[in-house]
Backbone atoms as SQL, in Angstrom:
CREATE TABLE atoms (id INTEGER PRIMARY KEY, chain TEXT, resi INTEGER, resn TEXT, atom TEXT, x REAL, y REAL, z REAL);
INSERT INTO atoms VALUES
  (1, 'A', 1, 'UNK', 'N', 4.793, 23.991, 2.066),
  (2, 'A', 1, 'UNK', 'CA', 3.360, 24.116, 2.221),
  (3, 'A', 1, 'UNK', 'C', 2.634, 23.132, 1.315),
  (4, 'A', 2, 'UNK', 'N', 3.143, 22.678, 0.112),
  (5, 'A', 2, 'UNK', 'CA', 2.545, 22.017, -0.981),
  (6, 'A', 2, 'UNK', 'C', 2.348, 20.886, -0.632),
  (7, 'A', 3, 'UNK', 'N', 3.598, 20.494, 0.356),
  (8, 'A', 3, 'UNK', 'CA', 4.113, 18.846, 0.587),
  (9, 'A', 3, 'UNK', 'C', 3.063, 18.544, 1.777),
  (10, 'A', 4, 'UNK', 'N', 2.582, 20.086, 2.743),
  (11, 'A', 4, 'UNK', 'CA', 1.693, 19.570, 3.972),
  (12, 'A', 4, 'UNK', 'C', 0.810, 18.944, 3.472),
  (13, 'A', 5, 'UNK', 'N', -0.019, 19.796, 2.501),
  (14, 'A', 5, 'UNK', 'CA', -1.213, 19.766, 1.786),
  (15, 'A', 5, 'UNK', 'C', -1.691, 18.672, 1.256),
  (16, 'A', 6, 'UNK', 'N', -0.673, 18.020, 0.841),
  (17, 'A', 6, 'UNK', 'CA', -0.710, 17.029, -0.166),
  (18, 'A', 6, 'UNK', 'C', -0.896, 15.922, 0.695),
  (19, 'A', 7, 'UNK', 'N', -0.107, 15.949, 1.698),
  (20, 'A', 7, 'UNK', 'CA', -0.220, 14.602, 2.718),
  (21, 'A', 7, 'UNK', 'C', -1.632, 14.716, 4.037),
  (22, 'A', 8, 'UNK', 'N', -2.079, 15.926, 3.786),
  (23, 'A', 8, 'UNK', 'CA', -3.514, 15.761, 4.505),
  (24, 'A', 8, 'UNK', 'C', -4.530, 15.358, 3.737),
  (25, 'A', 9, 'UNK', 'N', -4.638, 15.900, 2.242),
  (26, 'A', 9, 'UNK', 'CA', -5.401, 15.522, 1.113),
  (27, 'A', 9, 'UNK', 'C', -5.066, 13.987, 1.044),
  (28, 'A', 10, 'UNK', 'N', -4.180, 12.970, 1.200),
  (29, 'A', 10, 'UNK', 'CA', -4.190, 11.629, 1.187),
  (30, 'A', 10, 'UNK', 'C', -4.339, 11.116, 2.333),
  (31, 'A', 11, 'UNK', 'N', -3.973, 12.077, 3.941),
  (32, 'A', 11, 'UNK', 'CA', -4.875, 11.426, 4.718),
  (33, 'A', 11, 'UNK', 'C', -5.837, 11.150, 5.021),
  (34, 'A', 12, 'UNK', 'N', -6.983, 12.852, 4.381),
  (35, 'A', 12, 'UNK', 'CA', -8.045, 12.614, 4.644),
  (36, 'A', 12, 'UNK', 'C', -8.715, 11.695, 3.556),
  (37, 'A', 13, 'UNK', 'N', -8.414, 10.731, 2.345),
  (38, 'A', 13, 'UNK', 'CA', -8.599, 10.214, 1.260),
  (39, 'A', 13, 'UNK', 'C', -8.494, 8.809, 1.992),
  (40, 'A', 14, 'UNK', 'N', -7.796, 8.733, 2.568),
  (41, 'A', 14, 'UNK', 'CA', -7.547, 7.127, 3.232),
  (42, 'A', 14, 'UNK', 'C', -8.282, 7.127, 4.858),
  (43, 'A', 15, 'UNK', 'N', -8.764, 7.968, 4.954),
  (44, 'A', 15, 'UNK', 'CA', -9.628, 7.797, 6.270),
  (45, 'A', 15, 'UNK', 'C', -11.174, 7.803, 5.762),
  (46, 'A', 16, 'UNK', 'N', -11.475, 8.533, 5.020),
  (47, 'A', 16, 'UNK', 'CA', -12.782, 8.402, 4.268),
  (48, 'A', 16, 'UNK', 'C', -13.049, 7.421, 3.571),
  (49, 'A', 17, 'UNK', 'N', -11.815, 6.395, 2.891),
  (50, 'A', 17, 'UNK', 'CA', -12.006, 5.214, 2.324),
  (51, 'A', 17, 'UNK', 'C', -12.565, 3.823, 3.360),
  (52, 'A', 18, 'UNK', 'N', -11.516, 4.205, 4.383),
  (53, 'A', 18, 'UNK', 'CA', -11.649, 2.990, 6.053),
  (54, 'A', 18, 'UNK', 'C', -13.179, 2.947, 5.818),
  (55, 'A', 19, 'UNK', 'N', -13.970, 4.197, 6.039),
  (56, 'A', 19, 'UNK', 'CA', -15.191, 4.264, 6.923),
  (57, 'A', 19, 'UNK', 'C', -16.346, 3.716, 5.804),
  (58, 'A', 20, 'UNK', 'N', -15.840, 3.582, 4.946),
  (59, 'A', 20, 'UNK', 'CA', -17.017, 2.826, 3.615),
  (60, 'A', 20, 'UNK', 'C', -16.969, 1.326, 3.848),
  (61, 'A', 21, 'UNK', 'N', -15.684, 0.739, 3.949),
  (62, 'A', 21, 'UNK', 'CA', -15.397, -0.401, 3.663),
  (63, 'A', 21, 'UNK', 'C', -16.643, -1.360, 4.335),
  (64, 'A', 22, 'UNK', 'N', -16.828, -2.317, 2.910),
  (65, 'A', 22, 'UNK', 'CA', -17.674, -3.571, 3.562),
  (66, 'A', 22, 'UNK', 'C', -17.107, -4.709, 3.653),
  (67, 'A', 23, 'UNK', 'N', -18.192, -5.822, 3.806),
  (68, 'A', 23, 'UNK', 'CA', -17.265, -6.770, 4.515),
  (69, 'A', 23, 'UNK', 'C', -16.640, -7.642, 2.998),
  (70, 'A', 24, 'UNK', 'N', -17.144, -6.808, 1.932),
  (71, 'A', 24, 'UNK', 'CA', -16.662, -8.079, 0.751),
  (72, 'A', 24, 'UNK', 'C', -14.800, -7.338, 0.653),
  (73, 'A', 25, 'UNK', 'N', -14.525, -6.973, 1.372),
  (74, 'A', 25, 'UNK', 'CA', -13.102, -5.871, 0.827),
  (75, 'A', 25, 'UNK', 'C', -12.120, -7.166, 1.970),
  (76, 'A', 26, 'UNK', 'N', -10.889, -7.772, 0.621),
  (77, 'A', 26, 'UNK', 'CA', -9.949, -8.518, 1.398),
  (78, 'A', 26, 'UNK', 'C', -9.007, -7.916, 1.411),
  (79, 'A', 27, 'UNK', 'N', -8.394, -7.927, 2.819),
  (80, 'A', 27, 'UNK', 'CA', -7.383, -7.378, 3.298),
  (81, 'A', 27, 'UNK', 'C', -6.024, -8.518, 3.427),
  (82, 'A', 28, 'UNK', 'N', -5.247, -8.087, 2.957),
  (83, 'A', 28, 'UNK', 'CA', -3.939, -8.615, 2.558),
  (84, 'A', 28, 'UNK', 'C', -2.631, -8.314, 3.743),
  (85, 'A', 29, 'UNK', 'N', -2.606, -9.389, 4.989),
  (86, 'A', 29, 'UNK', 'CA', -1.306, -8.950, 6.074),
  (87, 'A', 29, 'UNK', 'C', -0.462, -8.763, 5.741),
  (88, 'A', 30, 'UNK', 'N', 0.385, -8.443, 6.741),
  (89, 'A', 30, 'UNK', 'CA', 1.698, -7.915, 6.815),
  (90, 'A', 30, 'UNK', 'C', 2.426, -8.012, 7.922),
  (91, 'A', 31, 'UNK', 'N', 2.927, -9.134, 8.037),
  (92, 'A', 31, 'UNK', 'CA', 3.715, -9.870, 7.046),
  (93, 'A', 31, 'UNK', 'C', 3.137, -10.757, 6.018),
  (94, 'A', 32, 'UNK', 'N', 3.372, -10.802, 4.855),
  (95, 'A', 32, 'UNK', 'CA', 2.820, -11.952, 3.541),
  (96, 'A', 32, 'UNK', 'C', 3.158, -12.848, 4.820),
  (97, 'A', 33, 'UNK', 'N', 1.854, -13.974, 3.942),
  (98, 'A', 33, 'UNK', 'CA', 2.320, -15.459, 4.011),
  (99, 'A', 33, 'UNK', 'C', 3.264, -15.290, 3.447),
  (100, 'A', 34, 'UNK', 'N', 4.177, -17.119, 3.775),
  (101, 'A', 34, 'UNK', 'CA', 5.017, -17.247, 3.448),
  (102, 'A', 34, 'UNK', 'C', 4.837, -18.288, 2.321),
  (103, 'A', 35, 'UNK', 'N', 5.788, -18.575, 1.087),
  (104, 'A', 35, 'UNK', 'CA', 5.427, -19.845, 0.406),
  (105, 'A', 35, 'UNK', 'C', 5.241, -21.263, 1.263),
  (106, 'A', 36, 'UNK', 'N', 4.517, -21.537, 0.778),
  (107, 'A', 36, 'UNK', 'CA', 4.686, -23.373, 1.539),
  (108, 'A', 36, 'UNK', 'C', 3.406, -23.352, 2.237),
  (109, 'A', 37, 'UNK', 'N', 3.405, -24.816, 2.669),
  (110, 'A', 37, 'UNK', 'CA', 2.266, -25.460, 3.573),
  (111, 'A', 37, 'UNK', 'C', 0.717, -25.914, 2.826),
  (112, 'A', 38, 'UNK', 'N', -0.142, -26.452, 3.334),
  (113, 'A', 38, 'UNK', 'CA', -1.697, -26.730, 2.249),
  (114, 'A', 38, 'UNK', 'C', -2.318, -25.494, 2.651),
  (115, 'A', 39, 'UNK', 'N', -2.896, -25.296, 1.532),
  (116, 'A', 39, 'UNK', 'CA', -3.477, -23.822, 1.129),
  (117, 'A', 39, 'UNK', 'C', -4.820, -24.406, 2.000),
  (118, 'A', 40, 'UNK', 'N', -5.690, -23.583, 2.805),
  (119, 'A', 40, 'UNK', 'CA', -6.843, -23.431, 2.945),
  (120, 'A', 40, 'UNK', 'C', -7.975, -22.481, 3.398),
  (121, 'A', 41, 'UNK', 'N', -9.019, -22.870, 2.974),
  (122, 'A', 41, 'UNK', 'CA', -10.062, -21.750, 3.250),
  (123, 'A', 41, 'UNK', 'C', -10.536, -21.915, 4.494),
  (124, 'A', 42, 'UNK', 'N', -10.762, -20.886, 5.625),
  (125, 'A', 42, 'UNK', 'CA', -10.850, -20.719, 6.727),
  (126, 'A', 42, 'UNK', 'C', -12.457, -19.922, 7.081),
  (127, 'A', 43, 'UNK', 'N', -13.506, -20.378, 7.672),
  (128, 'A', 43, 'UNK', 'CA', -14.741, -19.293, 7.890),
  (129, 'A', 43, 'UNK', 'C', -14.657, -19.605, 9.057),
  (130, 'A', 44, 'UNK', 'N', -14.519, -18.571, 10.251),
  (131, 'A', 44, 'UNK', 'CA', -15.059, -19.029, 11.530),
  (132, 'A', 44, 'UNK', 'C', -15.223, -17.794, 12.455),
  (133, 'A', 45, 'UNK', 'N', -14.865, -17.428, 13.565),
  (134, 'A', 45, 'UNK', 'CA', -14.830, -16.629, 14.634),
  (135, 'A', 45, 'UNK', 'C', -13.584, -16.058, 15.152),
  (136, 'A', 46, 'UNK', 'N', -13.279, -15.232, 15.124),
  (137, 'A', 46, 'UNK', 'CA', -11.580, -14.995, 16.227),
  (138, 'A', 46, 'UNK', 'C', -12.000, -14.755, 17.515),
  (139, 'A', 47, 'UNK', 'N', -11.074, -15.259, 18.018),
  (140, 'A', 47, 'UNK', 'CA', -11.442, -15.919, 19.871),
  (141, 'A', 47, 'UNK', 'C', -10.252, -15.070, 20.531),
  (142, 'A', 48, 'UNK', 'N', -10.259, -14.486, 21.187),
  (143, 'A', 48, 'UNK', 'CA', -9.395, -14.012, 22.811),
  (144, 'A', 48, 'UNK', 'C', -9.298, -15.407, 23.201),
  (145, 'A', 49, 'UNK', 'N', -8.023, -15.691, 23.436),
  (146, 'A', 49, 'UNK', 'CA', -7.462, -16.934, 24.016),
  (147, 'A', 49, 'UNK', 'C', -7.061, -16.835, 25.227),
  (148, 'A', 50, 'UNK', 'N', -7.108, -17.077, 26.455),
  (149, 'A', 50, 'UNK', 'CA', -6.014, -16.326, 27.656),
  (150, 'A', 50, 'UNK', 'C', -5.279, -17.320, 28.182),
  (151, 'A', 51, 'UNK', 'N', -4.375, -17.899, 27.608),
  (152, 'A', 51, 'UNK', 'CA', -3.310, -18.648, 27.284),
  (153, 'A', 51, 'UNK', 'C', -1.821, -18.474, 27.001),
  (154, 'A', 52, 'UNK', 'N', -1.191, -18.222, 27.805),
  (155, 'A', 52, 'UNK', 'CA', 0.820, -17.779, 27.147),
  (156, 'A', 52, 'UNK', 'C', 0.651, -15.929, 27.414),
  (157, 'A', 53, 'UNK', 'N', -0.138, -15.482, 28.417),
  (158, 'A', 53, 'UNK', 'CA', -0.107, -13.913, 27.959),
  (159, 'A', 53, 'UNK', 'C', -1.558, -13.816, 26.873),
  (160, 'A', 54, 'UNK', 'N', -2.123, -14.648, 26.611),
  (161, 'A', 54, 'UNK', 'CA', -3.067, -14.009, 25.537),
  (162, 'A', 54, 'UNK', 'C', -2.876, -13.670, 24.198),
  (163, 'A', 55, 'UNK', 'N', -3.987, -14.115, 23.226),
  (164, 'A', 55, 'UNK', 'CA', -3.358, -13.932, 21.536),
  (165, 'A', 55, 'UNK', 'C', -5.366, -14.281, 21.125),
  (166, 'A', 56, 'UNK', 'N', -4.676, -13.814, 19.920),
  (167, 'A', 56, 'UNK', 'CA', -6.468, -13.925, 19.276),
  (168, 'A', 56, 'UNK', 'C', -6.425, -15.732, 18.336),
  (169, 'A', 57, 'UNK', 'N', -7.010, -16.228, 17.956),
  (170, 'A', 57, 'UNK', 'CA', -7.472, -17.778, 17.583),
  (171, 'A', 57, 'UNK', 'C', -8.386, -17.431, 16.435),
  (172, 'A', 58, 'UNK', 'N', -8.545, -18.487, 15.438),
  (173, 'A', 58, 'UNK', 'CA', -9.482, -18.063, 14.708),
  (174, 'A', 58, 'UNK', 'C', -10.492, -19.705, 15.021),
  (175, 'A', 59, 'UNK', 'N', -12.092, -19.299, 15.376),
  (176, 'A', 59, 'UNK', 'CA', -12.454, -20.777, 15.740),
  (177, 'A', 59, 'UNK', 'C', -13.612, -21.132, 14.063),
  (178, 'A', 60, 'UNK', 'N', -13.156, -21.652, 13.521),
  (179, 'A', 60, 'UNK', 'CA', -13.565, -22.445, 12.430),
  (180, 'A', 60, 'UNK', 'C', -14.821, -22.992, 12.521),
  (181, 'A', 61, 'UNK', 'N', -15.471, -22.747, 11.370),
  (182, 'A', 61, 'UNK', 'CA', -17.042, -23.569, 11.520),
  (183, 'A', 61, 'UNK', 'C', -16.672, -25.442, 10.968),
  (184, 'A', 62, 'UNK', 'N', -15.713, -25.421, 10.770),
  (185, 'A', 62, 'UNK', 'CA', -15.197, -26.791, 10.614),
  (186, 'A', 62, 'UNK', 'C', -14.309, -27.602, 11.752),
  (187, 'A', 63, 'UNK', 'N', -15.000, -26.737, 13.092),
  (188, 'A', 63, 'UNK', 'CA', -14.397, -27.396, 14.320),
  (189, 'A', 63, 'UNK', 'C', -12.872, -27.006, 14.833),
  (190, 'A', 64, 'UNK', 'N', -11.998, -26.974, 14.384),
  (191, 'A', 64, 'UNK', 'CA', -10.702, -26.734, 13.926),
  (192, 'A', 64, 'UNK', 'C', -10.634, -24.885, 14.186),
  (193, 'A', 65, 'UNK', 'N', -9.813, -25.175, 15.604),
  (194, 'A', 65, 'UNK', 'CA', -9.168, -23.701, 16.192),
  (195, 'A', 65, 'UNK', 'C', -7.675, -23.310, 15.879),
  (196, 'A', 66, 'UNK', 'N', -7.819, -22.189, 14.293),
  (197, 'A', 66, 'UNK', 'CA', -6.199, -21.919, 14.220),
  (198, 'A', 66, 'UNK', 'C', -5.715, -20.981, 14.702),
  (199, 'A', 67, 'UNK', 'N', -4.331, -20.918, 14.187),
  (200, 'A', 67, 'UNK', 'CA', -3.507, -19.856, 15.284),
  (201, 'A', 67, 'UNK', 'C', -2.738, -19.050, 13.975),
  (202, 'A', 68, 'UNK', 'N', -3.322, -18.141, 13.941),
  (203, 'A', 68, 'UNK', 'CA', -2.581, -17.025, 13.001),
  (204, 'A', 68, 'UNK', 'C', -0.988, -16.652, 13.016),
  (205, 'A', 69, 'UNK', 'N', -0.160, -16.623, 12.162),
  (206, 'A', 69, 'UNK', 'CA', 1.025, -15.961, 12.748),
  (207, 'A', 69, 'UNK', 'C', 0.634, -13.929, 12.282),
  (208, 'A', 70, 'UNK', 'N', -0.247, -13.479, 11.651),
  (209, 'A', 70, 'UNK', 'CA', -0.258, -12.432, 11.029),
  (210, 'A', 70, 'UNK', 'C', -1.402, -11.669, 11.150),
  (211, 'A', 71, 'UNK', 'N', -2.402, -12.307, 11.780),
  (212, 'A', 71, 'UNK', 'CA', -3.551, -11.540, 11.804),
  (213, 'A', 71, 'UNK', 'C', -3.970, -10.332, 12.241),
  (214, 'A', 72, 'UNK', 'N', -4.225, -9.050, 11.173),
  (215, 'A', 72, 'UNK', 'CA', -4.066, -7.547, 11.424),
  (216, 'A', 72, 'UNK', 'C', -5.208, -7.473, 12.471),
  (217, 'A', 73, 'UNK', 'N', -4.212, -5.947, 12.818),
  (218, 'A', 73, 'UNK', 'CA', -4.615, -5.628, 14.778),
  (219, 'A', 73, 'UNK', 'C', -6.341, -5.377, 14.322),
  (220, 'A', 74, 'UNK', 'N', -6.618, -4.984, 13.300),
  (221, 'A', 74, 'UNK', 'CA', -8.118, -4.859, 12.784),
  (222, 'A', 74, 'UNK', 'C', -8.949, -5.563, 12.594),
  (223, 'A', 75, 'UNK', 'N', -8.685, -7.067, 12.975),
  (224, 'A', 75, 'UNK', 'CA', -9.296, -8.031, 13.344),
  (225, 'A', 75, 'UNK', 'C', -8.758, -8.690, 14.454),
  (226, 'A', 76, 'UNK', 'N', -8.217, -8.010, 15.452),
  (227, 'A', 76, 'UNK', 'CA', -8.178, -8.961, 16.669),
  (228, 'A', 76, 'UNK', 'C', -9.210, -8.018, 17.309),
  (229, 'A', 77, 'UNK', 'N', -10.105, -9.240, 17.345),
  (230, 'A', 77, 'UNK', 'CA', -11.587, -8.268, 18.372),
  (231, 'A', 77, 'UNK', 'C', -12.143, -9.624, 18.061),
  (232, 'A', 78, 'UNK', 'N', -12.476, -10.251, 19.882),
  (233, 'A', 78, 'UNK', 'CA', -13.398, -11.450, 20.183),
  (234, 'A', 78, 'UNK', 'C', -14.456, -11.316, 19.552),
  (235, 'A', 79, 'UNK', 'N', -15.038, -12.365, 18.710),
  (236, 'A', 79, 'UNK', 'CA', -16.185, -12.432, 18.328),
  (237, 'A', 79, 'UNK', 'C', -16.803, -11.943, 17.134),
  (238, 'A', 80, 'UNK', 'N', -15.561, -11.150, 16.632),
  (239, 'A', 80, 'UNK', 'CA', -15.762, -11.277, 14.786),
  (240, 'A', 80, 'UNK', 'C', -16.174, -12.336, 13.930),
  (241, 'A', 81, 'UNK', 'N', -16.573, -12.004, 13.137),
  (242, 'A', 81, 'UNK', 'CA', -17.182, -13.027, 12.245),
  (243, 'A', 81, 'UNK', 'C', -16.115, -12.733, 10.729),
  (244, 'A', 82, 'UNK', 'N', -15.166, -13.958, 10.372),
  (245, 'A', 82, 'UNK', 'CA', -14.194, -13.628, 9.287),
  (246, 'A', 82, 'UNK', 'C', -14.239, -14.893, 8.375),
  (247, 'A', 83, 'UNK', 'N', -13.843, -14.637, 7.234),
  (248, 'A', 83, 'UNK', 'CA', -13.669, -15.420, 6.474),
  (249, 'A', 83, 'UNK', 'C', -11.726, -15.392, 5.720),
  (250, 'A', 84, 'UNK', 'N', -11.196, -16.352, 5.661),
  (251, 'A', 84, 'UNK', 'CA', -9.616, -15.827, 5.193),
  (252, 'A', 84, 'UNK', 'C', -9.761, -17.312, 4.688),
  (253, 'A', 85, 'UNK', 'N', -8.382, -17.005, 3.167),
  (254, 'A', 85, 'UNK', 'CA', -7.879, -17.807, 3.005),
  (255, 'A', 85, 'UNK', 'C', -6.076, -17.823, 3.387),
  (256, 'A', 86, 'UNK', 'N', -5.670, -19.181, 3.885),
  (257, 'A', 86, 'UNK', 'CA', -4.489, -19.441, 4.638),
  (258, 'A', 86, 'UNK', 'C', -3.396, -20.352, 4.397),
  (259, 'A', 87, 'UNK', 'N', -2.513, -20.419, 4.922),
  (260, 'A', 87, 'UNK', 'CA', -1.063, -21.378, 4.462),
  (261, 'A', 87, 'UNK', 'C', -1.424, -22.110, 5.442),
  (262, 'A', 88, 'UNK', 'N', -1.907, -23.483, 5.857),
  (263, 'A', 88, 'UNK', 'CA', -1.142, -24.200, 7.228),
  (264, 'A', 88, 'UNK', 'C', -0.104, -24.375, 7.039),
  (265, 'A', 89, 'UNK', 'N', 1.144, -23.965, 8.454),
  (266, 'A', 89, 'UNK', 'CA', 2.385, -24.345, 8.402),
  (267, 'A', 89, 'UNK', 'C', 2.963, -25.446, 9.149),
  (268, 'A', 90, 'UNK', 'N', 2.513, -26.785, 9.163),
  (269, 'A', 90, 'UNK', 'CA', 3.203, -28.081, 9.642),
  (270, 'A', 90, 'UNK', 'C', 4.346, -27.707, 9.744),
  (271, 'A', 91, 'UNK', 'N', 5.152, -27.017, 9.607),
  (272, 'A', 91, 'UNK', 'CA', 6.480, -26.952, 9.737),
  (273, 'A', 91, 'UNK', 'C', 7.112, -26.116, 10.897),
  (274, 'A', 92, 'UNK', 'N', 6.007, -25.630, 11.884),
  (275, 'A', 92, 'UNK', 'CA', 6.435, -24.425, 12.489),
  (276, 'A', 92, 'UNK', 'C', 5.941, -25.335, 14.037),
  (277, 'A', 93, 'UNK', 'N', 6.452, -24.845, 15.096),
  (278, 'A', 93, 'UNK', 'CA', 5.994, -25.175, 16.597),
  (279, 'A', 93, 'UNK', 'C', 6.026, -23.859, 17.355),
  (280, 'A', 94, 'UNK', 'N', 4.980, -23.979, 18.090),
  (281, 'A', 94, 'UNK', 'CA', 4.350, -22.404, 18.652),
  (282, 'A', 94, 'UNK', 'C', 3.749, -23.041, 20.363),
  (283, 'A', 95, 'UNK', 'N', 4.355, -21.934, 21.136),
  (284, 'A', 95, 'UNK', 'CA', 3.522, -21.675, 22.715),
  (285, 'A', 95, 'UNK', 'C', 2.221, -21.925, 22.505),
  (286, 'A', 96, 'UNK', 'N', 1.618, -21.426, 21.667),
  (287, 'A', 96, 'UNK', 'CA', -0.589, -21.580, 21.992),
  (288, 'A', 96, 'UNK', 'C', -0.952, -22.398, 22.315),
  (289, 'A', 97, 'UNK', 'N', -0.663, -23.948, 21.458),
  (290, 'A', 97, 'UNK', 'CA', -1.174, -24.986, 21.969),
  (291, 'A', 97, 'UNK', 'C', -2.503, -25.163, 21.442),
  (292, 'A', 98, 'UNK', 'N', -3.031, -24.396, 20.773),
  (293, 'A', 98, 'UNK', 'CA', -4.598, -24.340, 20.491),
  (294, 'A', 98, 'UNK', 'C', -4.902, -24.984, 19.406),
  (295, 'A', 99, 'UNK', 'N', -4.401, -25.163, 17.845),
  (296, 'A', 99, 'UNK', 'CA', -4.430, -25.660, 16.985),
  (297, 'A', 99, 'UNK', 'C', -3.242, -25.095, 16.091),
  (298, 'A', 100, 'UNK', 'N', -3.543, -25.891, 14.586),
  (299, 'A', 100, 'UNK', 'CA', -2.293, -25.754, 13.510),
  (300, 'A', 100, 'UNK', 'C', -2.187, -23.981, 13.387),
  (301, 'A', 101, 'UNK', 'N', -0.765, -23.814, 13.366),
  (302, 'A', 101, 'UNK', 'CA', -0.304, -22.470, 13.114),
  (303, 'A', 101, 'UNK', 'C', -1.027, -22.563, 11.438),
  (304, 'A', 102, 'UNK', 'N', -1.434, -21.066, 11.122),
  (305, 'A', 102, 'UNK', 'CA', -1.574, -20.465, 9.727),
  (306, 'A', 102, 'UNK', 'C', -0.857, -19.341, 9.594),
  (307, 'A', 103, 'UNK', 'N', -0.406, -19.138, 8.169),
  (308, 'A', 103, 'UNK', 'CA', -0.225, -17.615, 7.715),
  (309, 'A', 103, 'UNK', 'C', -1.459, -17.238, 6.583),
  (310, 'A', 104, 'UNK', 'N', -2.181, -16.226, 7.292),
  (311, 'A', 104, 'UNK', 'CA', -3.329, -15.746, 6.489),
  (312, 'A', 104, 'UNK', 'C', -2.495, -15.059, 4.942),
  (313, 'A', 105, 'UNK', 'N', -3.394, -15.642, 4.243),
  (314, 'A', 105, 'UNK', 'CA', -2.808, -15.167, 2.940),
  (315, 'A', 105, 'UNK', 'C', -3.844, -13.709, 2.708),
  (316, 'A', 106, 'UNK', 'N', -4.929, -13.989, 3.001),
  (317, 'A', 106, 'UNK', 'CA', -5.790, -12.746, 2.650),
  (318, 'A', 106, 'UNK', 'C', -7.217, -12.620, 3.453),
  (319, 'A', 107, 'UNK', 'N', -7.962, -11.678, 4.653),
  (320, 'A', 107, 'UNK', 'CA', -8.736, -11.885, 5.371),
  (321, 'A', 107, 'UNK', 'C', -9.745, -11.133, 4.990),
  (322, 'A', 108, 'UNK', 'N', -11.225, -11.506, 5.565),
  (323, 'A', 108, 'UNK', 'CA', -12.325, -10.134, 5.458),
  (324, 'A', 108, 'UNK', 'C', -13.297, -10.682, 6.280),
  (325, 'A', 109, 'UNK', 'N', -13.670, -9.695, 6.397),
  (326, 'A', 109, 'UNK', 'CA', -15.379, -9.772, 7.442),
  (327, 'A', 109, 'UNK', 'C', -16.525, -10.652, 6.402),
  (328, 'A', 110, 'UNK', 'N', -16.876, -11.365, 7.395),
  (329, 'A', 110, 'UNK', 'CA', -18.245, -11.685, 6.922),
  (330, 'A', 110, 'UNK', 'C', -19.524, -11.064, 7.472);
């Protein structure tokens, strides 16, 4: 009975936390980046792509449409407004076709 208790008291603790969150709170994927590649800062839009089956894009206010390998299911929604910093991985080749693969190191709403 102690052990139910305990794990509704931290569910309901982590569902009441979700519903505060603003947009300054960075969220950290999963899977980590990986080491390697030029580090960069990313502000733009995530895009519905309908391309290979479909995948989300992030479209950059610096022109430049990347392709996430990690981007949480909590930001795949067309037309967000995000800010992340990212790994480009030159080292990787991907189906999208859309621009340089990234691994988001850390994302948030703007």
């Amino acid at each position: 009975m102690r052990r139910k208790l305990h794990s509704l008291v931290v569910l309901v603790a982590v569902s009441l936390a979700g519903c505060g969150r603003s947009s300054e709170e960075w969220v950290v994927p999963t899977p980590a980046a990986e080491a390697g590649g030029t580090e960069l800062h990313i502000v733009g839009t995530v895009r519905r792509v309908e391309l290979e089956g479909g995948f989300f894009a992030i479209q950059g206010e610096d022109g430049v449409t990347y392709d996430p390998t990690n981007l949480p299911s909590q930001f795949q929604k067309d037309g967000l407004s995000v800010e992340a910093d990212a790994r480009r991985r030159d080292d990787r080749a991907g189906i999208h076709m859309t621009g340089p693969i990234v691994d988001l190191v850390r994302i948030r709403l703007r």
